[in-house]
Structure formats: structure tokens, C-alpha cells
N, C-alpha and C positions, 0 to 999 in steps of 0.2 A: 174199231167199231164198224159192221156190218152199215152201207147206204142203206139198206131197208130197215135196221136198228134206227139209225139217225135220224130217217123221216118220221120213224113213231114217235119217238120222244120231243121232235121238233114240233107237229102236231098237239101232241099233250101238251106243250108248252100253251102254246096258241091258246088253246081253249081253255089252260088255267087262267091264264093272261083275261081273256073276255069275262071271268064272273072272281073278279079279288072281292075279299070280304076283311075289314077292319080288324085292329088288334081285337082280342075277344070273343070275336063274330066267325070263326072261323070254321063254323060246322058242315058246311057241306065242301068244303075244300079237305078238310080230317077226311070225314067220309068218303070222299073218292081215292085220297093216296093209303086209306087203312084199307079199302078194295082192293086198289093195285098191288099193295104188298100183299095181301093174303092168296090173289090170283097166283103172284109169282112162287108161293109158296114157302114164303118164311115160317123160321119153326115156332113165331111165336110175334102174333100181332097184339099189341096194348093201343086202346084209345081213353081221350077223355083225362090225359097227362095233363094237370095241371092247368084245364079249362080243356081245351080241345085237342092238347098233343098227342102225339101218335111215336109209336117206337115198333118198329119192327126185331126181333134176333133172330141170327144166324148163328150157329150151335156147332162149331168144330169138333174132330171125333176124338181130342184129346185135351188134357188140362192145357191151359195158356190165359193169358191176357184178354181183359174187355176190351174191343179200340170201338169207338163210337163216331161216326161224320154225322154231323148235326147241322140243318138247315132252316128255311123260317116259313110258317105258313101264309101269315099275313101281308096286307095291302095297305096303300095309303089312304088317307080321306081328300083326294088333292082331284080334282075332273080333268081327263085324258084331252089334249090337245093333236094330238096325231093321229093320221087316216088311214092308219093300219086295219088291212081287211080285218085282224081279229082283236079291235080297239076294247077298250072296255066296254060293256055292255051294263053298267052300272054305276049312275049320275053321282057324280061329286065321287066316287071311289076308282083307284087305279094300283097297277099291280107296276108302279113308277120306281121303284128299285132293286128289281131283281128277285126278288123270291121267287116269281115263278119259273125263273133259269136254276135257279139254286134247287128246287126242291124238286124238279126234272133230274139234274146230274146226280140227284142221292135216288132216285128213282134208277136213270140208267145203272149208276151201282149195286142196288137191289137184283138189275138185272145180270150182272158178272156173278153174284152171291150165287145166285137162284142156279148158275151153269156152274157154279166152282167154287161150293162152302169151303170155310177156312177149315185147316190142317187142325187146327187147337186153338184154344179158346172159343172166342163167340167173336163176336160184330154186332154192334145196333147202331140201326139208324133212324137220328130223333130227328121228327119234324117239329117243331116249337112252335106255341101260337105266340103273339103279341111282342114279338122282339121291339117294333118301331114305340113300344110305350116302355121300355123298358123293366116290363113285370114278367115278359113270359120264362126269364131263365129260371127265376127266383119261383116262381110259382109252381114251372117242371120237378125243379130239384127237391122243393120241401113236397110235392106228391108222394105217397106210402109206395106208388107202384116204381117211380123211379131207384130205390133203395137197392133191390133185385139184381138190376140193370146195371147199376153205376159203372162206371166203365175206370179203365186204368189211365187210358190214353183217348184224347177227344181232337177232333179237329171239325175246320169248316175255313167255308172262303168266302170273301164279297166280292162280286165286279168291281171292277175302280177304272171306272172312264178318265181319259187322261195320261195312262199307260197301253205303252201298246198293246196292241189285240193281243190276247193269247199269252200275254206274258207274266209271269207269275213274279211277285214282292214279296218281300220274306222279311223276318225282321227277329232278332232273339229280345226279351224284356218287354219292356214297355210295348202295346203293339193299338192301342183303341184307348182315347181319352175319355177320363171319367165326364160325366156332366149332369145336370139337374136343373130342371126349371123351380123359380122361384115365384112365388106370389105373392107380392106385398097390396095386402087390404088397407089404405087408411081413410078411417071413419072421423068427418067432424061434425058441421051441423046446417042446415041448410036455411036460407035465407032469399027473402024478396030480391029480387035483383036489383031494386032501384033500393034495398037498403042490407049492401052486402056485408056491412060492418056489424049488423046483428047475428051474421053466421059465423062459423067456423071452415074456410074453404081449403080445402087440400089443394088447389092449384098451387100455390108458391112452391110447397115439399116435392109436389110429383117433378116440377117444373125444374127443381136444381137435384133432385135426385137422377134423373134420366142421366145427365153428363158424370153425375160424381160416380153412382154406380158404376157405369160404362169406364171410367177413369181408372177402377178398383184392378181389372185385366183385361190389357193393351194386346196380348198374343207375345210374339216375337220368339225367339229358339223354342223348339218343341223340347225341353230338357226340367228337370227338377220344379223350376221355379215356374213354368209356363202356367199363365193364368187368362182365359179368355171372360170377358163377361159383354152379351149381349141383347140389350133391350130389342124385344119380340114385340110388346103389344102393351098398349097405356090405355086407359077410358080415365074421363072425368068427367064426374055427373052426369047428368041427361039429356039428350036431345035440346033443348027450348031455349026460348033465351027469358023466360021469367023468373028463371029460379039460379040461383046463386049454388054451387054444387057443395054437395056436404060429402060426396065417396068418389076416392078414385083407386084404379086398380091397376099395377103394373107389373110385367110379367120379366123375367129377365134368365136367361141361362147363362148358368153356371160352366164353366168347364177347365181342367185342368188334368195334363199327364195324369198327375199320381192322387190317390185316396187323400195321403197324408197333405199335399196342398188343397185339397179338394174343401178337408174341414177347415184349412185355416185362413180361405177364401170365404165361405161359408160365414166365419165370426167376423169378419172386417165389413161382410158386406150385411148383414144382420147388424151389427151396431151402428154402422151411419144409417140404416131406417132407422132404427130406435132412435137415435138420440134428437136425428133431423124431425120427426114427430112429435116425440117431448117437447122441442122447442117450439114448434111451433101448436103446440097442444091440439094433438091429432089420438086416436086410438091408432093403433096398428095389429095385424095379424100376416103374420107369414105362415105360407106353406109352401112345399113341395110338391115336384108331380113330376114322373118320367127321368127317374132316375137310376142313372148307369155309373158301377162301380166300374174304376179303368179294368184294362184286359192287358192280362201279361203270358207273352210266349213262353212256352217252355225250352230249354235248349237241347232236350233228346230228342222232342218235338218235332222241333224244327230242323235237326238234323235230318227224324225222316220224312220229310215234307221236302228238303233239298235233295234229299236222293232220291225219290221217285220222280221230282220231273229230270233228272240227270237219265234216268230208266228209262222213260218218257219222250225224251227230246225234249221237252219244253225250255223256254229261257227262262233262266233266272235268276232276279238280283236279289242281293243284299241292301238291305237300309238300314239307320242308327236313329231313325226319326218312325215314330208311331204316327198313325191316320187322326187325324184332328176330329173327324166322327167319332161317336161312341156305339158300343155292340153289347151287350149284354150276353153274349159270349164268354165273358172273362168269371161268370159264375161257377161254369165247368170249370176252371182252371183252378180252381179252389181246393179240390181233392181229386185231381186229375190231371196228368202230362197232358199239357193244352199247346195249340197251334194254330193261330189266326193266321191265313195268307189272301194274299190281295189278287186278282184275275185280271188284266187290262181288259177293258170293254173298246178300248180304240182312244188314242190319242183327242179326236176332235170328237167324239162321242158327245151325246148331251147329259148332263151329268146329274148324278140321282137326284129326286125328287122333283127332278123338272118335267113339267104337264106333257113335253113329248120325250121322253125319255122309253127305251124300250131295251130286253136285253137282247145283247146279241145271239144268237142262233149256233153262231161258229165258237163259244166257247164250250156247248155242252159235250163235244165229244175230250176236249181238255180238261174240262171237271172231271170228268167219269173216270179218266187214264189216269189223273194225279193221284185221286182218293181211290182207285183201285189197287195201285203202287204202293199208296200208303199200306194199305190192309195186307197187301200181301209182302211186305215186309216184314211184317209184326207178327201175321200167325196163319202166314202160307196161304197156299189153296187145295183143296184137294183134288182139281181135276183141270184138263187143259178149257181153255176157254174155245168154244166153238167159234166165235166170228171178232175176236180181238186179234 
């Protein structure tokens, strides 16, 4: 990559970086990277995928394979704590995990397409809304426009601070834990506070439910049986101290390797609220919200994922242990050769969704190399690259 290529897309970075917009909210971030692709002149821009996604194709001059690199458009709701000249510029929201490194390096790859369309087949590149709520895969893929598209082969990467810079993690199977937030509503009855024996007060249940849930999964080997569960956030009744509470609300996520422990975390941790409620004669309601089916590597996949940073130079390891994060990535892999790999952002990095967290600058020219390598392993190029 071209010092004058690198400053442009570092730039881009920057100023995506200053205006992130929330899962859903993603309309004027589509807008400007369905610009950039149509400037570069892909043979064929889609917007408005499945709320605001965007896909670009590249159209080889022969029959072959779809390979798709898929990136995220979305930001957090978290307020930017760092004095980065190009800090967010919009309160309580921040661009604190990388999407805007991510969807720059499928940008600079639009850039190698636009000098060097594939030999055969196509190429597209999804930009997704809403990954951080786990809706935007599901919601891309059931779109009428993605059907078209769908591609053979998919890939995509995340930073992962804590790994060295520039170093890429690989993993065949298992690759991104499933997880889901839980809501447990339970309704009793409210009461004087100097006569709390005439209410029905949910403090007792939330009070021994906090530990018992949390007891349900402990963590420990990231394999079969791995089961996490984590109280997020509790309310009981109201503000005051005149009224004895009658609702409390607690929130807990779910997470575990695989689907199949997924549901049967699920029914252990649903029937101790039931029954802890019964007994103490409470209504209860559960739901869910932000829910991520695990993500499983393919192993053709990931072989060419190992070989293009072997192409590349890049290091890279092998692991037998999936990211304790979930990705709604694992959707694609459902009717497509899929390949999640990991990017070091730097050993001491501050690590995602933390208020100063920023991505690093120095990976976008290794994103672009890997998932260039990727694509032209699969279905060529048809001309030499000007400034690679």
C-alpha cells in the first residue's frame, strides 16, 4: 500500500471515528461508504440491507465463486474518554470498538477491486448495521436484496487488543460464544412502608436470585460444557423510602461456546426464576434482547485465511479456544464457507468498549493485505495492482 493510499484511508478513519451512530442509527455512515463505493466504481452499489446495510459487487469476467469480506457500521452508546484530535463528536456515543478500522480496510479493499477486478466470479463487500445488538446479521440476511448476493465463501476480522500488534489468530470450529441478555420482570404488590407485611415485595427473590443465577455459569475451559452467566443490572422499586416495592428487574447474560448449551442454560436458568417466584408468590416475565448465535469457523476457510497471511508476511497463530465475545457473524456461516479471525490491536492496548479505547492506525494496511490475499486466492485478479 501506496504512503499516499495509507494517509487517505487513515484520514477516513479519523472522521468516521468523530460522527459513530448507534445500532440502527446508521444513516449517514451507509451514506457516505455507499458514496465511496460508487465513486470507486463498483459494478453494483445496494443500500438500505436490512435497515441501513450497504453491499457493494465486483463482477469477474468469468463464472466462479461469491467471496464476500463483511464489516460493521455501527458504534457504541458509551461517551469517549480520550483527547484524540478526532474524538467523538457526539455525546454519550463512540466508535470504542473498532468498526471504524474495520469498515476503512473493506474500504481500502474496494480500493485493490476498483485497480484489479477478480478473474471469475464476483466479490462483495457487506457493510452491516447493528452488529453490537446482535440483530444486524439476521436482519441483512432475511433482506430480499441479499438472496442475489449471497455469497459461497464470507470472511471478516475483529481487533483483539491483548495480542500483539499486527498479529493475526486463527482458529478452525468453535470461533465466538453464543450469548443473550435475559430479563427477568417480577411483579408483587406494593405497600406502606411502615406496614410492609400487607405487600408482596420482590426483594427477598431478586436478593437470592442474583448469587443463584450467577452460580448457574461459573466460566472455566472455553470447551462443550462452558457456561458463563452475568448479572448486568438489578432495580428494586422506587426511588423513596415510603413505599415498600412491589417490581423488581434484573438483567443477566447468558453465554456459552455452543447453541446446544446455550438452550440448556437457558431452561435451568428460567426455571429457578419460576419456581423462586412461585414460592414466594411473585408474577414473573422473561425476555430476551441481543442475541448472538455462536460463530463457527469453516476449515476451507480458514485454511485460506492462513495462507494469505503466509502471502502476506503476517504472523500467525493457531488457537483450540474461541473469543469469549460473541459476533453475529456466525449468521453467514450458516450457508456459507465462513472465517472469523482475530487482528492484535497491541498487547497493552486498552481493550474494547473501554471509554479510551481507539483503533489502531497501523493495522489498516494488514487488514487490506490479508483480505486482499484472501480474494485473490479464490477468484484471481484481473490486472496488476498499481501501488501494492
Amino acid at each position: 500500500m501506496s504512503p499516499e493510499t495509507l494517509a487517505r484511508l487513515t484520514a477516513l478513519r479519523h472522521d468516521l471515528h468523530r460522527f459513530p451512530e448507534l445500532s440502527g442509527q446508521e444513516n449517514n455512515t451507509a451514506a457516505r461508504v455507499a458514496g465511496l463505493l460508487t465513486d470507486l466504481g463498483a459494478d453494483e452499489v445496494l443500500t438500505g440491507i436490512g435497515g441501513h446495510g450497504v453491499a457493494a459487487v465486483f463482477d469477474g469476467a468469468a463464472p466462479g465463486p461469491t467471496v464476500a469480506i463483511r464489516c460493521e457500521l455501527d458504534g457504541l452508546p458509551i461517551q469517549e474518554l480520550g483527547d484524540l484530535p478526532y474524538s467523538s463528536q457526539i455525546p454519550g456515543k463512540g466508535h470504542l470498538c473498532g468498526h471504524d478500522g474495520h469498515m476503512v480496510m473493506v474500504l481500502g479493499v474496494a480500493d485493490h477491486l476498483a485497480q484489479a477486478p477478480p478473474q471469475k466470479g464476483r466479490v462483495v463487500l457487506i457493510f452491516q448495521p447493528a452488529e453490537e445488538t446482535g440483530q444486524g446479521a439476521v436482519s441483512y440476511i432475511a433482506d430480499p436484496q441479499f438472496a442475489p448476493i449471497a455469497p459461497d465463501f464470507v470472511f471478516s476480522l475483529h481487533n483483539l487488543p491483548g495480542l500483539a500488534l499486527g498479529e493475526v489468530l486463527l482458529c478452525e470450529g468453535p470461533a465466538n460464544c453464543a450469548s443473550r441478555g435475559m430479563r427477568v420482570m417480577l411483579g408483587g404488590k406494593t405497600s406502606h412502608a411502615a406496614e410492609p407485611q400487607d405487600g408482596i415485595s420482590p426483594a427477598g427473590a431478586l436478593a437470592s436470585l442474583m448469587p443463584e443465577l450467577a452460580d448457574l455459569g461459573t466460566g472455566g475451559a472455553l470447551n462443550a460444557d462452558f457456561a458463563l452467566t452475568t448479572v448486568t443490572h438489578a432495580r428494586l422499586g422506587e426511588p423513596t423510602f415510603g413505599v415498600a416495592p412491589g417490581a423488581a428487574e434484573l438483567w443477566v447474560t447468558l453465554r456459552t461456546v455452543s447453541d446446544t448449551r446455550m438452550k440448556c442454560l437457558i431452561a435451568e436458568a428460567e426455571d429457578l426464576v419460576t419456581q423462586t417466584a412461585e414460592a414466594q408468590g411473585l408474577a414473573v416475565k422473561i425476555t430476551y434482547e441481543d442475541v448472538f448465535e455462536a460463530c463457527t469457523n469453516n476449515a476451507q476457510a480458514v485454511a485460506a485465511v492462513a495462507e494469505a497471511c503466509v502471502t502476506e508476511g503476517v504472523p500467525c497463530t493457531f488457537t483450540n479456544e474461541p473469543q469469549k465475545f460473541s459476533e453475529d457473524f456466525g449468521q453467514f456461516g450458516k450457508s456459507a464457507a465462513a472465517a472469523m479471525f482475530w487482528l492484535g490491536a497491541g498487547q497493552a492496548h486498552p481493550q474494547l468498549h473501554n471509554p479510551d479505547y481507539d483503533f489502531p492506525d497501523a493495522l489498516i494496511p494488514v487488514g487490506v493485505d490479508v483480505f486482499s490475499a484472501v480474494i485473490r486466492s479464490l477468484v484471481g485478479r484481473a490486472l496488476s495492482l498499481r501501488d501494492h
